[in-house]
C-alpha positions in Angstrom: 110.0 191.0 204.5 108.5 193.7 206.7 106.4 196.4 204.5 106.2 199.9 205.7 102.8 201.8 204.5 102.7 205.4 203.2 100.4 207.5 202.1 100.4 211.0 199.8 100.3 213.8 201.4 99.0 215.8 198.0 95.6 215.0 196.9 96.1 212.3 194.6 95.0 209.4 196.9 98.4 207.6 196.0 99.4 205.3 198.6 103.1 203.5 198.8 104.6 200.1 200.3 108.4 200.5 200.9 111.1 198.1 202.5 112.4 200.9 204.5 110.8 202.6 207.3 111.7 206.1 205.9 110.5 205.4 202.2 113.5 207.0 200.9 112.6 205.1 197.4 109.2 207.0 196.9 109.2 209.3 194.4 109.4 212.7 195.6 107.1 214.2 192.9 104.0 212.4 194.4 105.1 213.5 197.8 105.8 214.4 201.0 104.6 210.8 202.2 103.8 210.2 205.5 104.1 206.6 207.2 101.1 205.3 207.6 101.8 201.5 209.5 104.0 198.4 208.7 103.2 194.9 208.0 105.0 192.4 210.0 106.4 189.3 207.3 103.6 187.0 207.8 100.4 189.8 207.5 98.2 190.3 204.9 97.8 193.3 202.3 95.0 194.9 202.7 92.3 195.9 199.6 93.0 192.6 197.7 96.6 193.5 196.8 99.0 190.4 196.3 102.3 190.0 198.4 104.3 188.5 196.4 103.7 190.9 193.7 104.0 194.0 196.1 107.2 192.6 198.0 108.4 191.8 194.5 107.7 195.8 193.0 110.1 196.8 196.2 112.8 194.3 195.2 112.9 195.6 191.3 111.9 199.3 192.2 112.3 200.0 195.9 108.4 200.6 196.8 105.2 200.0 194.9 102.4 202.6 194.7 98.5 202.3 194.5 95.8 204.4 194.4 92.6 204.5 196.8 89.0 204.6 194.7 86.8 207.2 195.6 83.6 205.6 197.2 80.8 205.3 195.2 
């Protein structure tokens, strides 16, 4: 599966995955998003995050969200 990245564009460092390049399954009411990059099938997520588990959040829901940690 190809994963298209998003990010928030309002200040709540929310960040999305998406199996559609337009992200028309991110929720509007942490928008506007704006694409970010994609992840060809084979790539690896970056921060630690699984694949399976973030390719299986956008088969059940359509995208799965995560939020960045402010730098200590």
């Amino acid at each position: 599966m190809k994963i298209y990245t998003f990010a928030s564009e309002a200040p709540s460092r929310l960040f999305a995955f998406a199996g559609d390049r337009a992200g028309s399954s991110l929720p509007a009411q942490h928008g506007p998003w704006k694409s970010v990059g994609e992840l060809g099938r084979n790539e690896q997520i970056q921060h630690g995050l699984d694949r399976r588990q973030v390719e299986q959040a956008i088969c059940e829901h359509g995208y799965q969200m995560w939020r960045m940690k402010k730098a200590p």
